[in-house]
N, C-alpha and C positions, 0 to 999 in steps of 0.2 A: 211720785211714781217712778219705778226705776225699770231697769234692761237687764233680763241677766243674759249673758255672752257666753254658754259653753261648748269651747275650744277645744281643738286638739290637734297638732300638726297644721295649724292655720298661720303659720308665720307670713306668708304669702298674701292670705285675705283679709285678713283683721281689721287693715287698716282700711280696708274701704269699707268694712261691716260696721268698724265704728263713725266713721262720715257721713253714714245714711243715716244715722241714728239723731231723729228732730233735735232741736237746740232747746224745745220745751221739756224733755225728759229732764228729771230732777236727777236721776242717779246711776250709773253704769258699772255693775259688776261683771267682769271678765274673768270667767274659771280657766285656767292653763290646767288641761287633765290631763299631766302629767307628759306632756308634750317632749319629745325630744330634740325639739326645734326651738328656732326662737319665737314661739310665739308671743309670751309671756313678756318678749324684751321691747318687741313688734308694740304690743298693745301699750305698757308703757312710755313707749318714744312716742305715743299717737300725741301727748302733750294736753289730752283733753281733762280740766279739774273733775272732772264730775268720775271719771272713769278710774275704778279699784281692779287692781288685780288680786284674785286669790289662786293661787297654788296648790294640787294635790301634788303629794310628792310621788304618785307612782299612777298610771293608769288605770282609772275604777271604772269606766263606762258614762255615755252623755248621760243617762240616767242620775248618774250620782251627783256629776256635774250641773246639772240642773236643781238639783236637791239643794248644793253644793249655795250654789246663788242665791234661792231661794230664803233660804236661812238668812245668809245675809243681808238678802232685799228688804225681806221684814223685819229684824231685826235694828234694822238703820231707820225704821218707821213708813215703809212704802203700804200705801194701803193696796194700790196693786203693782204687782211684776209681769210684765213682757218678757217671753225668752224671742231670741234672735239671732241664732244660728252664729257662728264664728266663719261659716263659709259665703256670706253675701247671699243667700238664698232666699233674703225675707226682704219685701220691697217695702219699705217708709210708709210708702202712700196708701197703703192697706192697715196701716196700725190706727188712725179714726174710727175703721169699722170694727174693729175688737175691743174696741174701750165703748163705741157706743154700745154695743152687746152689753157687757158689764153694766154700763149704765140704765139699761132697763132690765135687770135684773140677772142676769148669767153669774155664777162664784166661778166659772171656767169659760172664756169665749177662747176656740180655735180655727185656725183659717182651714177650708175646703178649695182644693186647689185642681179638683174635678167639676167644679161648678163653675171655674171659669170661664167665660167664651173661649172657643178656640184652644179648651185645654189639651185637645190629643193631641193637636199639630204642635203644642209648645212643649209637652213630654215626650222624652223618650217612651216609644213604645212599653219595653219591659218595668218601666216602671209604672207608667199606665194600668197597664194590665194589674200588675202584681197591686198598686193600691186599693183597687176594684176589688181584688177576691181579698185582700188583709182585713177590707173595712166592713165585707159581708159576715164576716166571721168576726168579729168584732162586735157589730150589731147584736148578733146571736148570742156571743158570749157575755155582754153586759146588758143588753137590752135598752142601749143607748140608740136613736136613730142618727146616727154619724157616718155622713160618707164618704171623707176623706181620714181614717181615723191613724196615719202614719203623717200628718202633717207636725212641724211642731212649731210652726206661728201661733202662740199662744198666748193667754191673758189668765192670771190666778189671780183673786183676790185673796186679801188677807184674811178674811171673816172663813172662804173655802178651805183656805190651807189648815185654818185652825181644827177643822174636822179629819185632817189625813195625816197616817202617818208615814210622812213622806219617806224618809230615811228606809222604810222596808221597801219603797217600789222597787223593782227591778232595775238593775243599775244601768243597763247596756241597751243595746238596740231591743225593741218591743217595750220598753220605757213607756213610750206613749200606749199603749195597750192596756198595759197593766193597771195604770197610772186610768184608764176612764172606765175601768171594775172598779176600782177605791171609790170613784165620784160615784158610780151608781151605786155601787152599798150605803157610802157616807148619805144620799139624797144629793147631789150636790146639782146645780140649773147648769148644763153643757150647752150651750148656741154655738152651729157651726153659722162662719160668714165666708164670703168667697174671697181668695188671697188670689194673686198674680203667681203661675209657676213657673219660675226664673232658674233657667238653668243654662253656664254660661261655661265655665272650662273647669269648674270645681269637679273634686271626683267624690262618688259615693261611698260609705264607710261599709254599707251594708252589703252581706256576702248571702249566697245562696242559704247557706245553711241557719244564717236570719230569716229570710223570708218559708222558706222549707219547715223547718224544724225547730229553733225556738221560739217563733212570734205563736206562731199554732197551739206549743207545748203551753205558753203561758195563757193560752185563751182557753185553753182546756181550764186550766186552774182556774181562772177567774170565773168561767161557767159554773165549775163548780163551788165555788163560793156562795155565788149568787146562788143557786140550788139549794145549799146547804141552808144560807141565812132566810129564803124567802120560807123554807119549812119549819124553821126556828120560829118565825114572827107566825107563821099558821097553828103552829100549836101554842102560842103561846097566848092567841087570841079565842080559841079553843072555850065553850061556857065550864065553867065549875059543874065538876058531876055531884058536887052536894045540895 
């Protein structure tokens, strides 16, 4: 089982991202995307065997950086991959309940961090707000029932990834969007379970014009997608006029 870690200007938190990370995980890849900090040197002095560093040499987006791990998570033979943040934002003791998922059947279990008790009081308001209307249009656009769908506590199995092609997702914020149209086109079993939302003096990456205008623009697409494919499989199920 391994962790991918996609970073970016995390010189600062790395080191406590990799400390929470259980002593049962087999394998830690830590993507440096493209950082102009040390994060890269941060995650290497952590001194832990288990944990790889790979390196983009120029800024492609968490997206790619994700992709980034993932390749290499499987690759090195994990059957599944946990991603987990390079900013400390993913609590240890919520990672049980996304492998149990997996383990009764999910090829993608993601944490829900609005179904936690007491999530308003634990999030900032605009982000509250803003995940609530991301994750209804998200619903719409994939026809996935997911309420939290900008979380990215998350569990892929090997068997799911083999149906996606990960490399086209979208490389940057809206990642995770794009990324649960591909599950619903491939079939792929999504279980949200409830995560802890830990939010502590880290700062968010994400800019208006994420949440405004490209997370919307890619849900459009992937609506249409699903439009497109769901009419494909109608006619193609269609009786023979002969």
């Amino acid at each position: 089982m391994a962790v991918v870690v996609p970073a970016y200007r995390e010189a600062r938190l790395i080191g406590r991202t990799l400390r929470a990370i259980p002593a049962w995980i087999d394998d830690v890849v830590v993507v440096d995307d493209g950082s102009d900090d040390d994060t890269a040197g941060a995650a290497e002095r952590h001194g832990d065997r288990r944990v790889r560093v790979v390196r983009h040499p120029t800024n492609r987006g968490v997206g790619a950086a994700i992709a980034t791990g993932y390749r290499h998570a499987f690759e090195a033979g994990a059957d599944v991959a946990v991603v987990m943040a390079g900013d400390a934002q993913m609590d240890p003791d919520d990672l049980p309940r996304l492998l149990q998922a997996m383990g009764q059947g999910a090829g993608y279990a993601k944490g829900d961090r609005l179904s936690w008790p007491e999530a308003r009081k634990r999030m900032p308001w605009t982000r509250w707000l803003g995940n609530h209307i991301l994750a209804a249009l998200t619903r719409w656009a994939t026809g996935l029932d997911v309420r939290d769908s900008q979380c990215g506590y998350t569990a892929l199995s090997r068997e799911a990834a083999s149906l996606l092609d990960l490399e086209s997702i979208w490389p940057r914020y809206g990642y995770p969007n794009d990324l649960l149209g591909a599950m619903a086109t491939a079939g792929v079993t999504v279980q949200e379970v409830p995560v802890r939302p830990v939010y502590r003096d880290e700062e968010s990456g994400v800019g208006w014009r994420d949440a405004v205008i490209v997370i919307p623009a890619l849900l459009a697409r992937v609506a249409w997608r699903r439009w497109r494919s769901e009419n494909h499989n109608a006619v193609r199920a269609l009786p023979s006029s002969r």
